[in-house]
N, C-alpha and C positions, 0 to 999 in steps of 0.2 A: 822309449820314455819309461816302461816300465822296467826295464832290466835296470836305467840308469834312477832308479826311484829305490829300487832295492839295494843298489847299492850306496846308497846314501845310508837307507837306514844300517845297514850294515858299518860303515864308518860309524856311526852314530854309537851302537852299542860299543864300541872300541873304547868311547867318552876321550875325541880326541882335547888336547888343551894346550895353551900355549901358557910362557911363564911370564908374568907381569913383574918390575923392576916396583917395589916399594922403598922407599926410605923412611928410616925410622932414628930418631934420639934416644940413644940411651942415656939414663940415671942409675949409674952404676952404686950409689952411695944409697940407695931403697934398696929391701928387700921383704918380700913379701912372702909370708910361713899359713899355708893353709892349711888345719888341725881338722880331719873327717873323720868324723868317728864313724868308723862302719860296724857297729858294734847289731850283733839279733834283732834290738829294735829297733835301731835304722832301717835296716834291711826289708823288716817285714811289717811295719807298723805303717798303717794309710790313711793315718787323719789328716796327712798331708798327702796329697795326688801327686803321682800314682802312688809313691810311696818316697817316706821321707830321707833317703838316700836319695833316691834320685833325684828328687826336687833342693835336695841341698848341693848336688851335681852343677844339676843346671843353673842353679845361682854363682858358684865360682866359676862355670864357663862362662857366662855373660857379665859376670864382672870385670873378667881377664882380657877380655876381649872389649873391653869398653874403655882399658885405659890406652892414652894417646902417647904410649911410650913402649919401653924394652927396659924391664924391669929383672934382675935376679930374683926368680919365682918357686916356690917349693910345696911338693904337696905330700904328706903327712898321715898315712890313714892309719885309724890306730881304734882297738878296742882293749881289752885289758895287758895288751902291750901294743906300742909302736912300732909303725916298721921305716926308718927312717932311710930304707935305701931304697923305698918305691918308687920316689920324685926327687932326688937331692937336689940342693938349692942350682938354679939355670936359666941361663938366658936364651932358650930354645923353645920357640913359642908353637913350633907343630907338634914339638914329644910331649911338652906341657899336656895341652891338651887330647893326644891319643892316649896317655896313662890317666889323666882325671876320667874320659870316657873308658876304660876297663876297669877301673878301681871297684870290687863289691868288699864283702866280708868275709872273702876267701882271699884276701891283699893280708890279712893278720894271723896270726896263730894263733893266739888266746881269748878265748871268749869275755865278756863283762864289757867296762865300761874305765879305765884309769888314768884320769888327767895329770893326775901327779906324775904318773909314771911317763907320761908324754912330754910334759914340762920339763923333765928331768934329761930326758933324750936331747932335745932341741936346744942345749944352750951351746953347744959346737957349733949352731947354724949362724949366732951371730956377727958376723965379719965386716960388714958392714958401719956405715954411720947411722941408720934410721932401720930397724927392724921390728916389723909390724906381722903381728901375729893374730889370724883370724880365727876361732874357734868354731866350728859349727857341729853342735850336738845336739840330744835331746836331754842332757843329762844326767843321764844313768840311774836315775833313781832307784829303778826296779834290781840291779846291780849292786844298789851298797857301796860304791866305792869312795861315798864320803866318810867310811868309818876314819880314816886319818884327814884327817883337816889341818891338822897342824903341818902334819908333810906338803899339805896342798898349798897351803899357803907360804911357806917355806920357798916353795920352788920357786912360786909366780913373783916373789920378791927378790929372788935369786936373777932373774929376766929379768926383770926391773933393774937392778943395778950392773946390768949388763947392756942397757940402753934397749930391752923390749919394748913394746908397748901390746897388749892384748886387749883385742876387743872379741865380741862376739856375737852368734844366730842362733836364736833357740828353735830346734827343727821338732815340731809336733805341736798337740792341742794339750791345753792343761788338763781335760776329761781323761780317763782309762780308757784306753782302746786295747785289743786283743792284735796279737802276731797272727797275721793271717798267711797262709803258704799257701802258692799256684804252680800247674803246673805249668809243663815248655811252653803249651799253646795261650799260658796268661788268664786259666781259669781258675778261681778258687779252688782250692783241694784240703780246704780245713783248718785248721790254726797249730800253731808251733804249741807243742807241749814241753812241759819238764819232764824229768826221768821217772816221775808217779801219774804219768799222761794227766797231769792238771795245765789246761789250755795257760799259755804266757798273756800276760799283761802289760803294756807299758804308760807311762805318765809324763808329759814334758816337767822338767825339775826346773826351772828359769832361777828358783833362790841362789843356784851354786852356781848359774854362767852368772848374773849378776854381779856375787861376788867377785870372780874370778876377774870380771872386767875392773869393775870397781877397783881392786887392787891390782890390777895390769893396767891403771892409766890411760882404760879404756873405754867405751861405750856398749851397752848391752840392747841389743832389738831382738825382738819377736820375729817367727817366718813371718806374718802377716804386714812387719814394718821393713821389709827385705830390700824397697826401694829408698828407703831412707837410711839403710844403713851403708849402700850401695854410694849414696849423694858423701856423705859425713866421710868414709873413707877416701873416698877421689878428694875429697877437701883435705883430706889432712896427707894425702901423695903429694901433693901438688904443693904444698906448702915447704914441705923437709925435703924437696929432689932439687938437684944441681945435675945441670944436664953434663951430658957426657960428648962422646962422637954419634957421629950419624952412621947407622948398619944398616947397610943397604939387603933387604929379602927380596926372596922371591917365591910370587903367589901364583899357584897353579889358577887357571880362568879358562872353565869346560866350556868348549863353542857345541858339544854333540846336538842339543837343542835345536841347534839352527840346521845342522843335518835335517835331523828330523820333521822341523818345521817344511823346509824346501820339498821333503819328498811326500808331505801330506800334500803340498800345492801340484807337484807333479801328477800324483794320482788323482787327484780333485780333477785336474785337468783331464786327466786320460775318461775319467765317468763321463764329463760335458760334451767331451768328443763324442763317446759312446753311444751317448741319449740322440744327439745330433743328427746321427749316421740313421 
């Protein structure tokens, strides 16, 4: 009993799995553009938990994963330039989400914060009947990169007449908060400095995602309204999709669990025995 108890758990750590048959409807005529700014204070700014990259992470995974189709999906991470070959537009919902999970601030070359310059990238993405474009920043204020407004608004009416539509998530608090750096093990280690060591500061900018919706025909929320903005977009999928064919997946579904459940009852067994004797 105990050799065959070890070797359960031994299968166990293998994490054997079998593959489950899902079917799914595609709406080939949606496509859905997710703009992440993974600009310094994204990365290291924590008025958002843990920090607001990653909490703007986890909002497009469980959005993506909340809608009831197979959608042409694209993700976008961009700070003072885009890099639009990270994610190109796709209907593969496991790569989706393993590059949304490795995307930081090392996915971009150039440091800041440039919508314009993003807007400007992403009108090749439109192929589509319905393309819907998420923004999720802080931004950029401490950045400057509204010195062109005219180019900014230029672009989002350039999408616009290309059948965009832009909404967006303001990721941070309106207070100043400081760039704080940790190390490997996730302990503060001090705050990100400029090149005169004056500690960074950053501010959520909501006046310029506002606009930016405002004139992309879209809606603007707060991280704090993140479940509402969450509802308003599945409303507005659901309304402009024509479904397609049904694409049959398949979902890995780990039994190890159950190994290891059986061989905790084995040894349990094997002590009662024990006591018994």
């Amino acid at each position: 009993m105990f050799v065959l108890s070890l070797a359960l758990i031994i299968f166990g750590l293998a994490k054997p799995y079998y593959l489950k048959t899902v079917s799914k409807k595609e709406y080939p005529n949606v496509r859905i553009i997710f703009l992440l700014d993974v600009s310094l204070s994204m990365s290291f700014a924590e008025d958002v938990k843990p920090n607001r990259l990653v909490a703007a992470k986890e909002w497009v995974g469980d959005f993506y994963k909340s809608l009831d189709g197979i959608y042409d999906v694209a993700l976008v991470p961009f700070a003072g330039d885009p890099n639009t070959f990270y994610c190109p537009p796709s209907r593969n919902y496991s790569a989706f989400l393993a590059l949304l999970e490795e995307v930081n601030f090392e996915s971009v070359m150039s440091p800041g914060t440039d919508l314009a310059n993003v807007f400007s990238a992403i009108k090749s993405f439109g192929k589509n009947e319905f393309n819907l474009i998420v923004v999720l920043s802080d931004g950029g204020k401490e950045d400057g990169f509204l010195v062109n407004r005219a180019l900014l608004q230029k672009e989002i009416s350039n999408l616009v007449q290309k059948g965009f539509q832009i909404h967006s998530l303001g990721i941070g608090d309106r207070l100043v908060t400081p760039l704080i750096k940790r190390d490997q093990s996730g302990n503060p280690a001090g705050f990100m400095t400029d090149n005169n060591g004056k500690t960074l500061y950053s501010q959520l900018d909501e006046d310029v995602l506002k606009n930016i919706s405002s004139q992309g025909n879209g809606v603007y929320r707060n991280f704090s309204q993140k479940e509402e903005l969450s509802k308003i977009l599945s409303e507005i999928i659901f309304k402009n999709r024509k479904a397609g064919k049904d694409q049959i997946n398949y979902v890995s579904v780990f039994i190890y669990h159950w190994f290891f459940a059986l061989a905790a009852i084995i040894i349990f067994t094997i002590s009662i025995l024990n006591v018994k004797r």
